[in-house]
MARPADO-834203 format. One line per 4 residues: number of its first residue (from 1); their letters; for each residue z, y, x of C-alpha. Coordinates in nm, 4 decimals. Layout:
residues N
NUM	a	Z Y X; ...
END
This chain:
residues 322
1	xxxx	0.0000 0.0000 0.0000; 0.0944 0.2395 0.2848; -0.2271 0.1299 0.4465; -0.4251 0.2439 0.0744
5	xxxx	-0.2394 0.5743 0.1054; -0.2942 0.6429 0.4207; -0.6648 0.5843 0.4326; -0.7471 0.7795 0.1217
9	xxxx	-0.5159 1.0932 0.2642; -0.7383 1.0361 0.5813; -1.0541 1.0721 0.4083; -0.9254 1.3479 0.1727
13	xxxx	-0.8339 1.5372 0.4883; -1.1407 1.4646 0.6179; -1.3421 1.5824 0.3171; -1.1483 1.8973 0.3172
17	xxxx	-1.2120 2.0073 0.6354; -1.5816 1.9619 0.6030; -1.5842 2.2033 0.3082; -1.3421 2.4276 0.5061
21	xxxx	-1.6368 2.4196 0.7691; -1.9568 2.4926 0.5375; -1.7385 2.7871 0.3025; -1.8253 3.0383 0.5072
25	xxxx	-2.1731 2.9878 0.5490; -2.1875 2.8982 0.1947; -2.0324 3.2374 0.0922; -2.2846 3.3978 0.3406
29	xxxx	-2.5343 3.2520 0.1544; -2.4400 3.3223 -0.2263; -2.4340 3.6917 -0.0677; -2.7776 3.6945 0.0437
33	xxxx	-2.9121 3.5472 -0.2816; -2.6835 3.7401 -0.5035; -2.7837 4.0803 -0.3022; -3.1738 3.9969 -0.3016
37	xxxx	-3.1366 3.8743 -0.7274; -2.9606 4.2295 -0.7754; -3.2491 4.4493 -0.5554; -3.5712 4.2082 -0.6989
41	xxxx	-3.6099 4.0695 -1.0903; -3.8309 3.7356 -0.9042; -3.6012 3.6652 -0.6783; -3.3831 3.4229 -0.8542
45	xxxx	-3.6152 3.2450 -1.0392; -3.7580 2.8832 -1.0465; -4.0523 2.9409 -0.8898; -3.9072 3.1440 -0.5946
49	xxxx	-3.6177 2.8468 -0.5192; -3.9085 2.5517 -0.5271; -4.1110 2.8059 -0.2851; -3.8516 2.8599 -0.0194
53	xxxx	-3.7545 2.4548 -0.0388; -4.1524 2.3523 0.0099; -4.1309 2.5836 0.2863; -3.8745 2.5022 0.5161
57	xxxx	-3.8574 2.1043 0.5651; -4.0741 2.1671 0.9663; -3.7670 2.4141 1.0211; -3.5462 2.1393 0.8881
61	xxxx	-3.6510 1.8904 1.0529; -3.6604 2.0352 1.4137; -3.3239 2.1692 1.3405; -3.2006 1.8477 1.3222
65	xxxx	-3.2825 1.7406 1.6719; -3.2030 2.1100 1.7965; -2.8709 2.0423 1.7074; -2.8682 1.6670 1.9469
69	xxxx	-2.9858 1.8808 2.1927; -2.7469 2.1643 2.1985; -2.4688 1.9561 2.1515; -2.5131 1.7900 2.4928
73	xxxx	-2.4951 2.1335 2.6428; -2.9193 2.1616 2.6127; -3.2191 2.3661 2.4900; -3.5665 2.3568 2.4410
77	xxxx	-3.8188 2.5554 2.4259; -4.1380 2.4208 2.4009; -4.0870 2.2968 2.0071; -4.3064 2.5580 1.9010
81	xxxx	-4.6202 2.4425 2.1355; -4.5116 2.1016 2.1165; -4.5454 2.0931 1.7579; -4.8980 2.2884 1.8487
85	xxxx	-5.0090 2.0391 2.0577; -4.8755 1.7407 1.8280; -5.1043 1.9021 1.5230; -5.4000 1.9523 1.7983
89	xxxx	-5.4065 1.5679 1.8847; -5.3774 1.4341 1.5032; -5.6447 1.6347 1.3927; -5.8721 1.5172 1.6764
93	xxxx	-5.7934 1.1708 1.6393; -5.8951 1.2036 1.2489; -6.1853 1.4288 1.2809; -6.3426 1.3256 1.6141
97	xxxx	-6.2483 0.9633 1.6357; -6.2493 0.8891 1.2590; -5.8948 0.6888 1.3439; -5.7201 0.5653 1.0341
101	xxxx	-5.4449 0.8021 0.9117; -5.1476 0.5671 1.0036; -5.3036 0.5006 1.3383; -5.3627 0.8426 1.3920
105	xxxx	-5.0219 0.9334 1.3119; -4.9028 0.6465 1.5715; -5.0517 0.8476 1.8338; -4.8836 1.1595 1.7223
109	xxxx	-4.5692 1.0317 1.7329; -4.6215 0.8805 2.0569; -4.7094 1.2424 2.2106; -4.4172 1.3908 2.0556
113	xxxx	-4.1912 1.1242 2.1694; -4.3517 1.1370 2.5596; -4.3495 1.5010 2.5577; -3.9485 1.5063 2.4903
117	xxxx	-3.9141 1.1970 2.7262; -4.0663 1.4206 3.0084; -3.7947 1.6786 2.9297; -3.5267 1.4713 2.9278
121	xxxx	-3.6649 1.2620 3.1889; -3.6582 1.5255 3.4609; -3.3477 1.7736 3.2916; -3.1313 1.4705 3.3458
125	xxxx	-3.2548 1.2740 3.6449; -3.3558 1.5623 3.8488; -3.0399 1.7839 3.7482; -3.3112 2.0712 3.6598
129	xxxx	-3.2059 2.2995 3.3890; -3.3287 2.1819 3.0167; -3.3816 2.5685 3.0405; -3.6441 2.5709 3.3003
133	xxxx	-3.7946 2.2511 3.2134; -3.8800 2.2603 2.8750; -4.0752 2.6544 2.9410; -4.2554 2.4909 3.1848
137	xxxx	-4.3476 2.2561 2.8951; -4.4134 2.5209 2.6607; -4.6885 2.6639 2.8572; -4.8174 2.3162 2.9482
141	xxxx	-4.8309 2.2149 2.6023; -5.0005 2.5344 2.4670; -5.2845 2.4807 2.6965; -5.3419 2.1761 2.6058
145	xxxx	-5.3413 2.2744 2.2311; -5.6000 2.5132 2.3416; -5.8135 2.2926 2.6050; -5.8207 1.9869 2.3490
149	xxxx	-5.9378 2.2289 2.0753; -6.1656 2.4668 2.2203; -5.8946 2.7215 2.1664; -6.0587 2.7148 1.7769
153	xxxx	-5.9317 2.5883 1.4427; -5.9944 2.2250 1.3419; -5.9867 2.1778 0.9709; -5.8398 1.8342 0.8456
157	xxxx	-5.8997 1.9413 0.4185; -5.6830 1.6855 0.2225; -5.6970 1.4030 0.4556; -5.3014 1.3886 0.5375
161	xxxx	-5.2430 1.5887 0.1880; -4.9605 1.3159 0.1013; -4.7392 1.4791 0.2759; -4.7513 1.8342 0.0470
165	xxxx	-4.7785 1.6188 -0.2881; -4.5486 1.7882 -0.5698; -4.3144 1.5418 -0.7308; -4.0134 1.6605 -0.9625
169	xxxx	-4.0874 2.0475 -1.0926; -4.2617 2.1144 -0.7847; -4.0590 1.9655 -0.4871; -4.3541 1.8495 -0.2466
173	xxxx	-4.2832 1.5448 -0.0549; -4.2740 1.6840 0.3069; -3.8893 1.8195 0.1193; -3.7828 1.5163 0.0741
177	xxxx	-3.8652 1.3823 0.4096; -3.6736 1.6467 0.5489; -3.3845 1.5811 0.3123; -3.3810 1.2181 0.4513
181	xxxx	-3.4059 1.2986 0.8066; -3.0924 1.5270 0.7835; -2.8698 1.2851 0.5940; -2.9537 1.0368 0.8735
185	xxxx	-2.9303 1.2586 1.1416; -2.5770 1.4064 1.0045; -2.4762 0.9963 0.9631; -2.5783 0.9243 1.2923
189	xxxx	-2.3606 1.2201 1.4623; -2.0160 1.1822 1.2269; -2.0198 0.8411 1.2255; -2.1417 0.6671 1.5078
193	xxxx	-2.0319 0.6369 1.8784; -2.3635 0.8226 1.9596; -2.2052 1.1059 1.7989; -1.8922 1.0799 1.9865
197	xxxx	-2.0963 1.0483 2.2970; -2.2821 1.3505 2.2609; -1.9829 1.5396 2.1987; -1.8108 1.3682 2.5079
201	xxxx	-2.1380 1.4676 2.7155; -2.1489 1.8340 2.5632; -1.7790 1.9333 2.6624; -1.7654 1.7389 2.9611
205	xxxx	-1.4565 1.5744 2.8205; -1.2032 1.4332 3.0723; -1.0758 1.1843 2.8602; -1.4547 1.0220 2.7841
209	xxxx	-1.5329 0.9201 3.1218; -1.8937 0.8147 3.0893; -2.0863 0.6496 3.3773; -2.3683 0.9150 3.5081
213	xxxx	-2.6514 0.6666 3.4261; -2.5301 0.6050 3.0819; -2.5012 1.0131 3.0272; -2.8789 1.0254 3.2395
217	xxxx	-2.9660 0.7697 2.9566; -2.7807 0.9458 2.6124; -2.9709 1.3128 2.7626; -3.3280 1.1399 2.7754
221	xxxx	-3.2609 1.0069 2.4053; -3.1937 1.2335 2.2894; -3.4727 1.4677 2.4307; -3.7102 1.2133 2.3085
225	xxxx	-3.5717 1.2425 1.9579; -3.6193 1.5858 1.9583; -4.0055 1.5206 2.0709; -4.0409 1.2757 1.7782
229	xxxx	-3.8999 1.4650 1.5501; -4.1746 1.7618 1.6584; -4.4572 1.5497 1.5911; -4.3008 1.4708 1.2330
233	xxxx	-4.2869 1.8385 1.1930; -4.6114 1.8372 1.3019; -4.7711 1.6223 1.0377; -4.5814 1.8596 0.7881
237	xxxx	-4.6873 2.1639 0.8916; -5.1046 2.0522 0.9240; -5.0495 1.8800 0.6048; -4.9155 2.2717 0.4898
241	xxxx	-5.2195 2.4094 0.6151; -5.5403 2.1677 0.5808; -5.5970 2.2409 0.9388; -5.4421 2.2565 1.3116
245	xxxx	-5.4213 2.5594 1.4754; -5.3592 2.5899 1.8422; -5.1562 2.8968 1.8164; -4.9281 2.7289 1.5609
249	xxxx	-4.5512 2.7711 1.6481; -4.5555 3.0090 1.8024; -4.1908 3.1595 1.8245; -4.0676 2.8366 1.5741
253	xxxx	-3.8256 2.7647 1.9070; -3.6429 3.0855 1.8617; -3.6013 3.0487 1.4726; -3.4742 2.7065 1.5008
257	xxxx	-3.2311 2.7906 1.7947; -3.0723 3.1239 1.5438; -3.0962 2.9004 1.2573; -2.8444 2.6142 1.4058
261	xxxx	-2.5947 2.8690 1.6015; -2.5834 3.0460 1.3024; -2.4624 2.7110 1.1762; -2.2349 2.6738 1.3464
265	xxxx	-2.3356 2.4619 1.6670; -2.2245 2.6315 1.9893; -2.4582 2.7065 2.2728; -2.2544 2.5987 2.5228
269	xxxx	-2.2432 2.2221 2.4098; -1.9941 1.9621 2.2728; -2.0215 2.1514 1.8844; -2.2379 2.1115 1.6271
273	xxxx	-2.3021 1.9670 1.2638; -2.6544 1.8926 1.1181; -2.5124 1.9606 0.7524; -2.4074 2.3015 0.8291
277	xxxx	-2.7606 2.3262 1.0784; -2.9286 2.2680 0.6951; -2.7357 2.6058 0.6059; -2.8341 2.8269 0.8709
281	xxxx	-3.1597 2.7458 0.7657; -3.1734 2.8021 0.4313; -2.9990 3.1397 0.5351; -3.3060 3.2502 0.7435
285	xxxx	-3.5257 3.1415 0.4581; -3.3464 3.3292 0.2103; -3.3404 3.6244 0.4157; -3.7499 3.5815 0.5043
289	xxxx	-3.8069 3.5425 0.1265; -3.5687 3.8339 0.0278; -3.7208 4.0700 0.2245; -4.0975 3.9782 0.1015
293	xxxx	-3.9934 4.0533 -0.2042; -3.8802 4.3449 -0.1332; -4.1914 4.4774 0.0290; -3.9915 4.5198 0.3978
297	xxxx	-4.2808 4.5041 0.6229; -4.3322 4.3097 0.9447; -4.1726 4.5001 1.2094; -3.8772 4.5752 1.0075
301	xxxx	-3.8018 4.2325 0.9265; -3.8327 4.1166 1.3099; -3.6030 4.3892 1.3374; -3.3303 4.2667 1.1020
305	xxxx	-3.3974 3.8969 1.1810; -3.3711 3.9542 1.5477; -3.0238 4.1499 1.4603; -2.9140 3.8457 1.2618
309	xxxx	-2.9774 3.6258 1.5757; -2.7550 3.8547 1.7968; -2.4719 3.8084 1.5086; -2.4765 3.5090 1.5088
313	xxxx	-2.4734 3.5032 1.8895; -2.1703 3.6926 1.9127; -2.0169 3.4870 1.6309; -2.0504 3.1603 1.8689
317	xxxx	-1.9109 3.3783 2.1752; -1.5955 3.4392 1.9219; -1.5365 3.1034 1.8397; -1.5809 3.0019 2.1261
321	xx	-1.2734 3.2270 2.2551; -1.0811 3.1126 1.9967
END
């Protein structure tokens, strides 16, 4: 019986302090969408919610492995021409070598995946910064996006148009996908010794000795996750547009990166949550979609974003002080 009581008041306590966590982003975000409902009459409508959900499962899904990798005390940068690259090589192998569509998107994977197992491969074996590494692999991977396409549009029409299929009142598929990925990805770092390794590796606990090779091994995972999960967001986003454009992503890294530290997950490793990742993003597309609406132009939203990435910057260097 004491065993019964003592498990449930575990879990309860557990529960609670995982809606003690997401309250305040939660509250930031009721803000944003009461603010932009009281300043627009579209705003908070039915059409407007199932518009910012079909657009933000690539952001989704990259934040999910942005979160693995800043966690273990990581970055990268070369999502954005990663994902450029990823798009690049589908759309040839459909177009140009008439490859089946699940063969095709084999291949994709597989470039996604080797591109993050590069990353990881010499970040943790050669002790070079995941900094340094993965801009070298941003400009690598850009002109390859360019060389492989003739630095020109390739148009794919509805060939990989499963992925943007509406379902219930709208909700494409590519949503859902995104849904599932998070769920898994938040499973896999709460519950799993993988989760409590990458925390381990992140703080550089004391009390988790690890073995070098094993940490060598957990970095270069998790990099390649992170690549995989690029060429997933890949499909997505050609699927989005009928087409693959070598100058797509451009700047995605930097919107991923302020979407999970606003979340929560701290830059210098050994913190993070993929749930609360899931808010930071909605956040930025609430904000995006707010200021649309309210006719802010370009510049000016740049401007606020880019102010909303230094809060959020300063908010991690507060916590982290705490």
């Amino acid at each position: 019986m004491n065993r019964f009581v003592a498990f449930f008041t575990s879990k309860f306590r557990s529960i609670a302090g995982e809606i003690d966590n997401v309250s305040g982003l939660l509250l930031a975000l009721c803000a944003l969408i009461l603010f932009f409902s009281l300043r627009s009459d579209h705003f908070l409508s039915e059409k407007t919610l199932v518009t910012i959900a079909n657009q933000i499962p690539v952001q989704m899904v990259l934040a999910v492995g942005m979160t693995y990798v800043l966690i273990i005390a990581g970055i990268d940068l070369s999502i954005g021409s990663v994902l450029a690259l990823c798009s690049t090589v589908l759309s040839l192998l459909l177009i140009r070598f008439h490859m089946p569509l699940p063969v095709a998107l084999l291949f994709t994977t597989l470039a996604g995946i080797l591109s993050g197992f590069i990353n990881g491969l010499l970040s943790a074996w050669l002790s070079i910064p995941s900094f340094i590494v993965t801009l070298g692999m941003m400009e690598i991977a850009r002109g390859l996006a360019y060389i492989l396409s003739d630095s020109r549009t390739i148009y794919i029409g509805t060939g990989i148009a499963c992925f943007t299929a509406s379902l219930w009142g709208g909700i494409s598929v590519a949503f859902l996908i995104a849904i599932a990925i998070s769920v898994v990805g938040q499973l896999l770092l709460k519950y799993t010794v993988l989760g409590t390794y990458l925390s381990g590796i992140g703080t550089k606990a004391s009390d988790m000795p690890l073995p070098d090779a094993l940490i060598r091994k957990i970095k270069i995972f998790v990099f390649s996750i992170m690549g995989m999960l690029v060429a997933l967001a890949s499909m997505l986003h050609t699927a989005k547009l009928e087409a693959a454009d070598p100058n797509a992503g451009s700047g995605l890294e930097l919107q991923v990166i302020a979407s999970v530290v606003i979340g929560g997950t701290s830059l210098l490793g050994g913190k993070g949550s993929v749930v609360n990742s899931m808010f930071g993003v909605l956040i930025m597309a609430v904000l995006q979609t707010g200021l649309a609406q309210l006719g802010v132009d370009d510049p000016l939203k740049q401007l606020i974003t880019g102010l909303l990435i230094i809060i959020a910057l300063l908010l991690d260097r507060y916590r982290e002080q705490q």
